[in-house]
Every structure is written in structure tokens, then in C-alpha cells.
C-alpha positions in Angstrom: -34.9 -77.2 -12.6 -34.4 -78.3 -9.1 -36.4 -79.2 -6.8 -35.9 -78.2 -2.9 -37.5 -77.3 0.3 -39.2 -73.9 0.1 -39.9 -71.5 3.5 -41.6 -68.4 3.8 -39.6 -65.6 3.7 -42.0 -64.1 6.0 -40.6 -60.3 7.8 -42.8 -58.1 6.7 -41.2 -54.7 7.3 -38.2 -56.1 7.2 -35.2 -55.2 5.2 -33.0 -57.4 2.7 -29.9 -57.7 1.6 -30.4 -55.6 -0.5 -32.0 -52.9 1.1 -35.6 -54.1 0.1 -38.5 -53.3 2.4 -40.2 -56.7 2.2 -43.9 -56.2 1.5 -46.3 -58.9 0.4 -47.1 -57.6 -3.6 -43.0 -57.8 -4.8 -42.6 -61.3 -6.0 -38.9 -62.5 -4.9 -37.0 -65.2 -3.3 -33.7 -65.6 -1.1 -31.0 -67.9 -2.5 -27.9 -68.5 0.0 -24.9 -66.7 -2.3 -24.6 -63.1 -3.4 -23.7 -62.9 -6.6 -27.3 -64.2 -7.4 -28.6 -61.1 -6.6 -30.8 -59.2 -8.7 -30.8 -62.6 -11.2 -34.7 -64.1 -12.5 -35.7 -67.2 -11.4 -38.8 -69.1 -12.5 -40.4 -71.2 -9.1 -43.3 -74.2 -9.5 -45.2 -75.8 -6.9 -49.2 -77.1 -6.8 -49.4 -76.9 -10.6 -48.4 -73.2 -11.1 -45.2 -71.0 -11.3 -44.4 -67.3 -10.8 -41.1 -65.4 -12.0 -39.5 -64.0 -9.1 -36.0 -61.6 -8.7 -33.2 -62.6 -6.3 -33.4 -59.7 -3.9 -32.0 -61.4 -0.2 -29.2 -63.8 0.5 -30.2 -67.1 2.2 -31.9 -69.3 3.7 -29.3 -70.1 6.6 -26.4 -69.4 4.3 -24.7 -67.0 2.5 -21.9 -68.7 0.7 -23.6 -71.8 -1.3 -22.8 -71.2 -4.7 -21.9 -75.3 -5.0 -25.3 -75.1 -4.8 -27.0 -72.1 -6.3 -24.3 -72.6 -9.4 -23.5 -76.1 -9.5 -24.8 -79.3 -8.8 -24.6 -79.8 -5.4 -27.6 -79.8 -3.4 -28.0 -76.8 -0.5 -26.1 -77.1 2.5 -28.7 -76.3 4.5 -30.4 -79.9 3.5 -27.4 -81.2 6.2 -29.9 -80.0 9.0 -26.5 -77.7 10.2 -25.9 -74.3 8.6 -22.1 -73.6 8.2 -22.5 -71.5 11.9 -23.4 -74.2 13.4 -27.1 -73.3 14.0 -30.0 -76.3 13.3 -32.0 -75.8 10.0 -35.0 -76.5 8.5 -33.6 -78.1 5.3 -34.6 -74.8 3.4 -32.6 -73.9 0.1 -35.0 -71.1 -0.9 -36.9 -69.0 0.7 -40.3 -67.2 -0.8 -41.6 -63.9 -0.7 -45.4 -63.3 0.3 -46.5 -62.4 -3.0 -44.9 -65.7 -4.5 -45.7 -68.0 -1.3 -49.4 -66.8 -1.8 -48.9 -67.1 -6.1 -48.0 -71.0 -5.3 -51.0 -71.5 -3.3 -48.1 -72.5 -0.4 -49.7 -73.8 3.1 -46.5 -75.2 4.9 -42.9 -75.3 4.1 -42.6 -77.9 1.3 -40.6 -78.1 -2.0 -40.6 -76.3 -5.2 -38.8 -76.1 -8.6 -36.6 -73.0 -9.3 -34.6 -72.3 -12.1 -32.8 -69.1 -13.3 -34.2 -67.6 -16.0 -32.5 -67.0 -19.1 -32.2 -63.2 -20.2 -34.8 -63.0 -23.4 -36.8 -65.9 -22.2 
């Protein structure tokens, strides 16, 4: 698992990358590169966890697979995004459903880990 910064991904209404309507009862999460997409993750924070699908590209950026396959932390961390614009230090962002799950009150960190198929 790692353990990163965690924002809300908040929009209600919205739409994702993939063409989700974001509600508050679908538990998933952003993670800044495509080709997690549609992928399981399992997130922990204040002593509980929720599984939650991939269904948006971010926080800040889109193209952090050092990160979301390797061992590099998120770019994001660098308080820069690769655009240029001033970030939060985010490398996941949360849906309502799981932000709420967590018992979340601020932006603050979490463990995520992809989930194994048949686990």
C-alpha cells in the first residue's frame, strides 16, 4: 500500500473521464493516468477501508504512471502539476460515497492499493 494525500473528489453532477455522472452512492476514486481506469483499488484511512473502481483520471495530472505503476511518489506532491498550476499535494482523489465510508473531514492521507482480480 501507499500512503498519500487524499482530496475530495467533490462535483456532484459532474462528469468523469469516463463519462460517469458523479453522484455521492458509487464508491470510486481518480488516479492521475488512464490506463488505471476501470482497475479496483482497496483505500484505508481512520481505521476502515472501502473497495473503490478507478472511474476519473487525476488529481492535477493525467500522465503519472511513475507513480500510479511504479515507485515513485505523485508528482503532484512537487506542489506544481506538470501545467504549471499550484497543487494541493493530492495523489488521489475520493468519491462522496468513499470520502463519507472513511469517515474523511479534511484532505489528509490514505492507503490505496490495487486490488488483485479474485481477491
Amino acid at each position: 500500500m501507499i500512503t498519500v494525500k487524499a482530496t475530495r473528489e467533490g462535483l456532484l453532477g459532474e462528469i468523469t473521464s469516463t463519462g460517469y455522472k458523479i453522484d455521492k452512492y458509487v464508491p470510486f476514486v481518480a488516479l492521475p493516468d488512464a490506463h488505471a481506469l476501470y482497475e479496483v483499488v482497496r483505500v484505508r484511512a481512520n481505521g476502515k477501508q472501502v473497495l473503490a473502481l478507478v472511474m476519473d483520471v487525476g488529481p492535477w495530472n493525467i500522465h503519472d504512471s511513475d507513480y500510479v505503476f511504479g515507485n515513485s511518489r505523485p508528482q503532484a506532491e512537487s506542489g506544481t502539476d506538470l501545467y504549471g498550476r499550484k497543487t494541493n499535494g493530492a495523489g488521489i482523489d475520493l468519491s462522496e460515497y468513499v470520502w463519507n465510508h472513511l469517515d474523511m473531514q479534511d484532505n489528509g492521507n490514505v492507503d490505496w492499493e490495487f486490488v488483485e482480480k479474485g481477491t
